[in-house]
C-alpha positions as CSV (number, residue, x, y, z in Angstrom):
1,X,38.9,-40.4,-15.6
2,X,37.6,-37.3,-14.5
3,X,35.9,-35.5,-17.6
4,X,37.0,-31.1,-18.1
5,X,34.6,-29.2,-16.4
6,X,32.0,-27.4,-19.1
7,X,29.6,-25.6,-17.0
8,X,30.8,-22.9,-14.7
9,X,29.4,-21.6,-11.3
10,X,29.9,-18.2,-9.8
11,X,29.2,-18.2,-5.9
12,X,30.4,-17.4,-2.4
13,X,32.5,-20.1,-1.8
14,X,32.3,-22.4,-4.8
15,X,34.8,-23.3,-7.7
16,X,34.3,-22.5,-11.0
17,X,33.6,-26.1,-12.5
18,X,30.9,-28.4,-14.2
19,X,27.8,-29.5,-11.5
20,X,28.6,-32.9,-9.5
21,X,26.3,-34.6,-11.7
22,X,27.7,-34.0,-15.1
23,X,31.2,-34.8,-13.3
24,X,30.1,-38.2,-12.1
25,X,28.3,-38.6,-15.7
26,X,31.6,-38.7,-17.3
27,X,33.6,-40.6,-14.6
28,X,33.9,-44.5,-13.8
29,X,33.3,-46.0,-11.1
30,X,36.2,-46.1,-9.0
31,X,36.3,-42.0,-10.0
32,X,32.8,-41.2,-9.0
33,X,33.4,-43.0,-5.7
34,X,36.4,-40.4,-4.9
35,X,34.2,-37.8,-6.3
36,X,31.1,-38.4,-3.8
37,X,33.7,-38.8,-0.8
38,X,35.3,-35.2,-1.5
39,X,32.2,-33.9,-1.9
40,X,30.0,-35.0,0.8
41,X,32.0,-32.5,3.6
42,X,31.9,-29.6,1.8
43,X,28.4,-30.0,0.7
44,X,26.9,-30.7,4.3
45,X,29.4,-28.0,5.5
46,X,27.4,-25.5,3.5
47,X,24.2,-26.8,4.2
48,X,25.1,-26.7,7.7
49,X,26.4,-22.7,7.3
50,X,23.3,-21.9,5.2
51,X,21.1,-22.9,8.0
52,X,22.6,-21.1,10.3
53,X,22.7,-17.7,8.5
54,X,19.6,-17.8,7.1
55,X,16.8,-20.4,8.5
56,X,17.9,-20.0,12.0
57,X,15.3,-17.9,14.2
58,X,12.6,-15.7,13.2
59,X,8.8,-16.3,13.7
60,X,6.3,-17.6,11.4
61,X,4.5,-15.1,8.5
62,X,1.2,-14.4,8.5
63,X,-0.9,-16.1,5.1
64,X,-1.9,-12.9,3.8
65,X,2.1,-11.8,4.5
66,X,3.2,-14.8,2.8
67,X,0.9,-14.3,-0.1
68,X,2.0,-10.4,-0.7
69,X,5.9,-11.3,-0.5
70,X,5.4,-14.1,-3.1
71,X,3.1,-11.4,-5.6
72,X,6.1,-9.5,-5.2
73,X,9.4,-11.6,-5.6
74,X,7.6,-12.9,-8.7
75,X,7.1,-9.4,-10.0
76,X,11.1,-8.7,-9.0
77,X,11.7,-12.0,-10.8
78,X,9.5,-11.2,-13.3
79,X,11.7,-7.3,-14.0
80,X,15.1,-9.4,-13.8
81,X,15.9,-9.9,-10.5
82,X,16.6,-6.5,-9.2
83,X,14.5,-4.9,-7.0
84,X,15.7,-1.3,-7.1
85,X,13.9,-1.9,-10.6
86,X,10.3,-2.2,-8.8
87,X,11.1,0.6,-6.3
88,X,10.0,4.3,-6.2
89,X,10.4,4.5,-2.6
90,X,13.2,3.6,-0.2
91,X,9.8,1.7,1.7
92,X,9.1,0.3,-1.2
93,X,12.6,-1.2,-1.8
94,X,12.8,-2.7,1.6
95,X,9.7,-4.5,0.8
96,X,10.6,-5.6,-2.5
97,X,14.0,-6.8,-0.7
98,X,12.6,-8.6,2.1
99,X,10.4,-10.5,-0.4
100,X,12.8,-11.5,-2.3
101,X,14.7,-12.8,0.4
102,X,11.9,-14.7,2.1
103,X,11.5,-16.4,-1.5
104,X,15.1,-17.2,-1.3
105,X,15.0,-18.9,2.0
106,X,11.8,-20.6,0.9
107,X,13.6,-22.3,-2.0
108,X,16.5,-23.4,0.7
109,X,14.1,-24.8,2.7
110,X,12.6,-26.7,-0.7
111,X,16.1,-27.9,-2.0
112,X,16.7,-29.3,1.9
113,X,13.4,-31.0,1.8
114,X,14.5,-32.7,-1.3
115,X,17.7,-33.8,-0.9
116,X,15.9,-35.1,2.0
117,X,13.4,-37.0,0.6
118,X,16.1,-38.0,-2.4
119,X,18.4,-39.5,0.4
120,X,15.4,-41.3,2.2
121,X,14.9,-43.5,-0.6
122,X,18.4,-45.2,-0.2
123,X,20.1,-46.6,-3.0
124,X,21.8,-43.8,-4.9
125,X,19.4,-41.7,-3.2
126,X,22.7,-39.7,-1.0
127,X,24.2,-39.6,-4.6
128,X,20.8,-37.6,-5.6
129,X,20.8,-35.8,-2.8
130,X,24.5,-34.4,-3.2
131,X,23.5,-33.6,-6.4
132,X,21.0,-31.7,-5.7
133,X,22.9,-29.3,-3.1
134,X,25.6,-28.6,-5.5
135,X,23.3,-27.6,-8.2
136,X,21.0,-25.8,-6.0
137,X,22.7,-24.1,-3.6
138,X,25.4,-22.0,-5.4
139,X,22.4,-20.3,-7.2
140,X,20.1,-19.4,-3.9
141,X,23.7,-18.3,-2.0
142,X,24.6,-16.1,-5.1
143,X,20.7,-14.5,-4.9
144,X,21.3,-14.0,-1.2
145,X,24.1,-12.2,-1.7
146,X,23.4,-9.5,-4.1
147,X,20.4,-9.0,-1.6
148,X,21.8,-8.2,1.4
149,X,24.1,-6.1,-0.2
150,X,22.1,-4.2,-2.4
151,X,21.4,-0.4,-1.3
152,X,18.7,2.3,-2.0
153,X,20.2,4.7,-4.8
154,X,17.8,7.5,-5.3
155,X,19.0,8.8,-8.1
156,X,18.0,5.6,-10.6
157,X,14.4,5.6,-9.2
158,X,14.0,9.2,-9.3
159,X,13.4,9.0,-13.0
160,X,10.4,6.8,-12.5
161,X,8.6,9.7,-10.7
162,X,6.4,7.5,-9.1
163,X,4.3,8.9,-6.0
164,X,2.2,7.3,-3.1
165,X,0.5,10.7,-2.0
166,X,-3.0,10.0,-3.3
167,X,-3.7,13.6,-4.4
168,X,-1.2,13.8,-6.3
169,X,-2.0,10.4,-8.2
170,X,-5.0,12.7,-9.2
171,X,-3.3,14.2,-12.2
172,X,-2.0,11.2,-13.7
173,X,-5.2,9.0,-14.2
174,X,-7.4,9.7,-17.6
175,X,-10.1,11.9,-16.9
176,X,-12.9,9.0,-17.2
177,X,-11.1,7.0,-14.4
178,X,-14.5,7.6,-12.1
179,X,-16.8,6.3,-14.9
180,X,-14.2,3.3,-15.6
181,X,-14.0,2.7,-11.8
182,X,-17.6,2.3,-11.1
183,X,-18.5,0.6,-14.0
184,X,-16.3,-2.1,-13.4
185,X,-17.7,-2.3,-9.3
186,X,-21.4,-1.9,-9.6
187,X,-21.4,-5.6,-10.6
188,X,-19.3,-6.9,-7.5
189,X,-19.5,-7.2,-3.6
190,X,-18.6,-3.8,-3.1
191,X,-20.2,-2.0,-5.9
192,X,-22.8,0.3,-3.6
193,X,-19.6,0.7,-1.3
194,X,-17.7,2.3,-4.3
195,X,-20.3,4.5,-5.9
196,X,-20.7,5.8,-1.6
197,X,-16.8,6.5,-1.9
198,X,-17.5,7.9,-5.4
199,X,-20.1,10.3,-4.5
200,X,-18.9,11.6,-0.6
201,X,-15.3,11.5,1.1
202,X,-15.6,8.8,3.5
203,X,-13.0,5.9,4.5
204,X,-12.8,2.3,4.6
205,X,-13.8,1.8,8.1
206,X,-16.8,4.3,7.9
207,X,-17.9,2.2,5.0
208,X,-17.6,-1.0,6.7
209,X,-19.4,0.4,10.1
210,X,-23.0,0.8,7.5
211,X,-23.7,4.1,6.1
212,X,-27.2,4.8,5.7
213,X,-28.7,6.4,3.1
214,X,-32.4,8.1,2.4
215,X,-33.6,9.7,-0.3
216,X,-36.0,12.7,0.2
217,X,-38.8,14.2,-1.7
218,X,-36.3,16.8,-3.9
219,X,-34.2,14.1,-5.2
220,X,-31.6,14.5,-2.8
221,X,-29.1,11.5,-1.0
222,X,-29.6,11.8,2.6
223,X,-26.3,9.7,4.1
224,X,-25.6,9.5,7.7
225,X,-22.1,8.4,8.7
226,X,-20.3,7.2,12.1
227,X,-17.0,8.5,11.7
228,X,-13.7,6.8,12.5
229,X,-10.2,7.9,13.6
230,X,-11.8,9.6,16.8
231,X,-9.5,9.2,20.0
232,X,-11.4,10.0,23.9
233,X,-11.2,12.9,25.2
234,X,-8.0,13.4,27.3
235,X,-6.1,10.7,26.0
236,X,-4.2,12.1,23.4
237,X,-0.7,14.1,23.7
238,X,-2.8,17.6,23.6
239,X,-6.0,18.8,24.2
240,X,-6.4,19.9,21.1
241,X,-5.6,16.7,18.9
242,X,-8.4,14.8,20.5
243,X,-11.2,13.6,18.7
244,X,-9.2,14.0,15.0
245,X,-12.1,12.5,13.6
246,X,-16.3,13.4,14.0
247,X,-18.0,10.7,15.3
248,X,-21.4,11.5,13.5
249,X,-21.8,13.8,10.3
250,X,-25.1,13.6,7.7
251,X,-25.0,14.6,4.7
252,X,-27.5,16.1,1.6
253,X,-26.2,16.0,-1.7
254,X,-28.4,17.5,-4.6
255,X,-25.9,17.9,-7.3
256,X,-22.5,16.3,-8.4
257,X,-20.2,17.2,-11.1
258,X,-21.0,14.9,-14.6
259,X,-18.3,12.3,-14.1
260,X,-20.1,11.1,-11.0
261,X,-23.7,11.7,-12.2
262,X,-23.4,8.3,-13.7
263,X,-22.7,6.6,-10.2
264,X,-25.3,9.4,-8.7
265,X,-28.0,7.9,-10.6
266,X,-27.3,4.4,-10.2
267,X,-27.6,4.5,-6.2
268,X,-30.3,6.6,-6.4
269,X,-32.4,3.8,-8.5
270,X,-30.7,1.3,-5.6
271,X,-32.5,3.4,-3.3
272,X,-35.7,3.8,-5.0
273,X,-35.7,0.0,-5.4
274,X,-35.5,-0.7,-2.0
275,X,-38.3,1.5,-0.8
276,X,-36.4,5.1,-0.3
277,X,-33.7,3.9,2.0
278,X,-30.2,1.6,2.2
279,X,-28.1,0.7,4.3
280,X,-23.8,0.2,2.9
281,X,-21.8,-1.5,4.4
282,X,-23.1,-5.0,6.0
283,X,-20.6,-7.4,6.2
284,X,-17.9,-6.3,4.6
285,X,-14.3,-5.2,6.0
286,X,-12.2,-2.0,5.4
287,X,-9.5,-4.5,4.7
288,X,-11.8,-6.0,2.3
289,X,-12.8,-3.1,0.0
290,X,-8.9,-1.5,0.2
291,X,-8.1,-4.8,-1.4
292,X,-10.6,-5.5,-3.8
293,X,-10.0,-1.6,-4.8
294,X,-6.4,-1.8,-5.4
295,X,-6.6,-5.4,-7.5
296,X,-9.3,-3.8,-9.1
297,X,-7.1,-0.7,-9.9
298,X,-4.2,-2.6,-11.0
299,X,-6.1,-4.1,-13.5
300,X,-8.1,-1.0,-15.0
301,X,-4.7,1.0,-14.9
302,X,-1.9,-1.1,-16.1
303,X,0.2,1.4,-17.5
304,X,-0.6,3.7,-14.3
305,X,2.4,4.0,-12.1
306,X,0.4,4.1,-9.1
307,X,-3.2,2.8,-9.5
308,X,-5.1,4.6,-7.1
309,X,-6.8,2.9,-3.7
310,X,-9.6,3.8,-2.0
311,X,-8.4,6.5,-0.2
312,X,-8.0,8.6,-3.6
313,X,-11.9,8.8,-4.5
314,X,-11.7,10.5,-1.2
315,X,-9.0,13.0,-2.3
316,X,-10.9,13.4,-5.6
317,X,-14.6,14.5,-3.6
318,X,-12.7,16.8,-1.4
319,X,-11.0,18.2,-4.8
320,X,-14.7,18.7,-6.1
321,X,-15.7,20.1,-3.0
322,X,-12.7,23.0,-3.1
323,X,-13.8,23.3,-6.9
324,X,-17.5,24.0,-6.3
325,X,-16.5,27.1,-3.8
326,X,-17.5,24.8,-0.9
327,X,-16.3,27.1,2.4
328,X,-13.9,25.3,4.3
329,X,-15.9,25.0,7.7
330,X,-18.8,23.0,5.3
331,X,-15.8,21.1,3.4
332,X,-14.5,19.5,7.2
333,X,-18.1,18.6,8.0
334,X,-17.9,16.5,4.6
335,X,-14.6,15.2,5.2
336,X,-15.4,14.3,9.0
337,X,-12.2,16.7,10.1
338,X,-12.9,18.2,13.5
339,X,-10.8,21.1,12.4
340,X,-10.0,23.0,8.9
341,X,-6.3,22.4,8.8
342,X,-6.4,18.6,8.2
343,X,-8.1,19.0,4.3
344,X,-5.1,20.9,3.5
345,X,-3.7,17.4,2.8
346,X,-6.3,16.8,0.5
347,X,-7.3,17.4,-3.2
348,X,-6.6,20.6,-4.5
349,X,-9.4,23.2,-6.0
350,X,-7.5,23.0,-9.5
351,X,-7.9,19.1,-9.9
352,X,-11.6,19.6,-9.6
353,X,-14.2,20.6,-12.0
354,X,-17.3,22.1,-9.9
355,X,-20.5,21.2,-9.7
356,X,-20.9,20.2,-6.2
357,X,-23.7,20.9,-4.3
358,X,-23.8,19.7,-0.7
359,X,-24.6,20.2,2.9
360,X,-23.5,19.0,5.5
361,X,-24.0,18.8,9.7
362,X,-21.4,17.4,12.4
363,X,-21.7,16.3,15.5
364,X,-19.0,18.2,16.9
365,X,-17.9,21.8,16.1
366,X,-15.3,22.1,13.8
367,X,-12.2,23.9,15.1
368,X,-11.6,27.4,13.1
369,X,-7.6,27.9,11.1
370,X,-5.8,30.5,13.8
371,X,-4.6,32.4,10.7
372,X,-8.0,35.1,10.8
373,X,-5.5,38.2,12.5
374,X,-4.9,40.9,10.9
375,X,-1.4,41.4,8.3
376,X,1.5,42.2,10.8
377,X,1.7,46.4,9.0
378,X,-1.9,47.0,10.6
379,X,-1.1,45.2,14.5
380,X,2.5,46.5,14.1
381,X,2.5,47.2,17.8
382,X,0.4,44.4,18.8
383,X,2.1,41.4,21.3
384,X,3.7,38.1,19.7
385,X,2.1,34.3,21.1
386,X,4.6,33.2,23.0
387,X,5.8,29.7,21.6
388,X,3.9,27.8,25.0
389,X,0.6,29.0,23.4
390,X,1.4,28.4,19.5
391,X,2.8,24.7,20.8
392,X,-0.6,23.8,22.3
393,X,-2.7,25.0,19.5
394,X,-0.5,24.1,16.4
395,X,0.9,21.1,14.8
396,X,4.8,21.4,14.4
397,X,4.0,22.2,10.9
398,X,1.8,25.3,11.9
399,X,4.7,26.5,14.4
400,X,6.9,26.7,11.8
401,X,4.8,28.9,9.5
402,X,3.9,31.4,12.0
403,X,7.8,31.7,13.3
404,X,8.6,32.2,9.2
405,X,6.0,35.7,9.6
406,X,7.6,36.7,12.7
407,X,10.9,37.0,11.5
């Protein structure tokens, strides 16, 4: 006799009854017999349609890939399943999806390998290995299904107010965030690579290509960067977007504002300790510090929505920079801009405090904002750009601002 199903299954495909094992548990012989024979085909049916749907094509994830998706389908698991839960971003929720889905497949693939291994050892092993499928499969099919058809709704992540623009992570960290940030990294790898990012606006790969600094007879930090994000000349889609980056700047900072004196300080006695000069930088990666920043990050600001990376201390400097009533054409040298539009996308003058006192020489000249002509009521007669000329010196952005004060 075949015992009343007690557990029930939901799933694509599958009856609502108890698992094939607690079936042939309560069944004789001559019962569990008929019971293996029914349910061999549609078992191995499935598995046969599951591979096809899901383990069928696709190339092989990187480790450091592989590593991120599981992080994340455990922190999905982790916030019950849902990924629209983890997700400020409709990026973000594609992500969190795909992860969760890779961890899906990966547990097929680990329920095929053993039922294989189960039916390998003969015996009752191909009784071991049905079992397994039917109580393994319904579960990973169901998961599979809510993923693919889940969608981005906007309007339940929209409360989480969460943000990936680095300046405006700014105004949600507690104002000691630089002291808490250095003092955790001025005992690791890349603590003299922090307190650089901490001090002057430079990025990843400008840190990882050595930055050297002196220290002169007033006290001063004397740093000499090679910049990054430089294109050749003639190679880009204008003439006027090549080179977005300066390829050499220096530096003299005398004074910083006195959440960063700390850090200040601290390389200066690095300095002094290794005979008035150091050099930043040697072997490390920009991959390397953007992820030992963001673990770090993660765990200093828990209850942060959105730790910040690497790339805020730079938004923070420029902030201080704006603050201190740095002029715009000294505050591109800093940043490395080759023209005074791009810190626009930077840290703001009211999320700094002052205190800043810097100079700074480029390499290359730094190309001068186009908004210096006079208020239309005093060149009233004067003639409009035509749009050729305003395309070839603006970004799209810029072209729409100056056809908003023509009309």
């Amino acid at each position: 006799m075949v015992a009343k199903p007690t557990c029930k299954r939901s799933g694509k495909g599958w009856a609502a009854m108890a698992t094939l094992r607690e079936q042939l548990a309560a069944s004789d012989s001559d019962a569990a017999l008929r019971l293996v024979a029914d349910a061999r085909p549609k078992l191995f049916s499935k598995v046969a349609e599951l591979r096809v749907l899901h383990l069928k094509g696709g190339g092989e994830l990187s480790d450091r890939t592989r590593d991120s998706y599981a992080g994340d389908a455990r922190r999905v698991a982790a916030a019950g399943g849902d990924p629209l839960a983890l997700a400020g971003t409709y990026a973000s929720f594609r992500k969190l999806r795909a992860a969760c889905l890779w961890k899906a497949r990966e547990d097929l693939r680990e329920c095929l390998a053993r039922a294989d291994r189960a039916r390998k050892r003969g015996g009752t092993g191909e009784i071991e290995s049905l079992c397994i499928y039917d109580e393994t499969l319904p579960i990973i099919e169901h998961r599979m299904a809510i993923l693919a058809s889940s969608r981005f709704d906007v309007s339940k992540v929209s409360r989480r107010d969460k943000t990936h623009m680095q300046r405006h992570k700014l105004g949600r960290l507690p104002a000691d965030w630089i002291t808490r940030v250095h003092d955790r990294a001025k005992t690791g790898k890349y603590g003299e690579a922090v307190a650089v990012g901490i001090l002057i606006p430079v990025r990843p790969e400008e840190v990882a290509s050595r930055i050297r600094i002196r220290l002169d007879s007033s006290g001063a930090l004397l740093f000499e960067v090679k910049g990054s994000k430089l294109r050749e000349k003639g190679a880009g889609i204008a003439s006027h977007v090549d080179g977005i980056g300066q390829p050499m700047r220096w530096l003299a900072l005398a004074e910083v504002d006195p959440s960063r004196q700390i850090a200040f300080d601290w390389l200066r006695d690095r300095i002094t300790a290794n005979s008035g000069s150091l050099t930043v930088g040697k072997g490390i990666s920009a991959s390397g510090i953007c992820s030992a920043f963001r673990s770090m990050s993660r765990r200093l600001f828990e209850r942060s929505m959105s730790p910040p990376s690497f790339y805020a201390l730079r938004h923070a400097v420029c902030a201080e920079l704006k603050a201190s009533g740095i002029g715009a054409q000294e505050v591109a040298k800093c940043m490395g801009h080759a023209s005074e539009l791009s810190q626009r996308a930077y840290g703001t003058r009211s999320q700094g405090t002052g205190g800043y006192a810097v100079k700074a020489k480029a390499s290359e000249p730094v190309r001068t904002s186009k908004f210096s002509s006079p208020p239309p009521s005093t060149c009233r007669h004067a003639k409009k750009p035509s749009v050729s000329i305003i395309a070839k010196n603006h970004s799209l952005a810029t072209l729409r601002k100056i056809k908003v004060g023509q009309n």
